[in-house]
N, C-alpha and C positions, 0 to 999 in steps of 0.2 A: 544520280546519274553516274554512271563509270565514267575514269579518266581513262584513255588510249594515248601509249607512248607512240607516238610514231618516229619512224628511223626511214635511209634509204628513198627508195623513190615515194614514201607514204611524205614526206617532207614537201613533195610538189602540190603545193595546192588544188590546182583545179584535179589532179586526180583526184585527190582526197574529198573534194569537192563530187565527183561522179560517183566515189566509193561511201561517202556519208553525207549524203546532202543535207543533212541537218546540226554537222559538226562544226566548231569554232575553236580555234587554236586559242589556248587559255596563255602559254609560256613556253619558253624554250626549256630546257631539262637536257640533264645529262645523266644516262644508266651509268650506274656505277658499277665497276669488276665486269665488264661485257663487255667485247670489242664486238664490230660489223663483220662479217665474214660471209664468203657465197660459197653457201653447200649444196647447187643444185642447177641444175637448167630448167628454165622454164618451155614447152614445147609452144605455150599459148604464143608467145611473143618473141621466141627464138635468143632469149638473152638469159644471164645471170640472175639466182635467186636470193636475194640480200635473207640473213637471219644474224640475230645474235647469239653470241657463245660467251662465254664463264672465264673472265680471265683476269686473274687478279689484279695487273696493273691495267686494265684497261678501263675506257670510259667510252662509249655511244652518244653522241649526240644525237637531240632531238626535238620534237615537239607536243610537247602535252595537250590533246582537246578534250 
């Protein structure tokens, strides 16, 4: 089975919960050289679009399932 990093609002459970209801957070985890950054609006829910980007002193946190 793949692992999925999650970051951002993928970090709230019960979404994640709606979004894989068959997923199980394994460990916290940190992306290495990637910071959090919003490149986008989303129209579905009128908010900010979380992605990661490439940056050499950066680090992401997150959640491994």
């Amino acid at each position: 089975m793949p692992l999925y990093f999650a970051y951002g609002s993928n970090l709230d459970r019960v979404q994640m919960a709606r979004r894989c209801p068959t997923s199980h957070p394994i460990c916290t985890a940190t992306l290495q050289r990637h910071r959090l950054s919003f490149a986008g609006m989303s129209r579905g829910w009128g908010g900010g679009v979380a992605t990661v980007v490439r940056d050499a002193r950066g680090g992401t946190p997150g959640v491994l399932y």
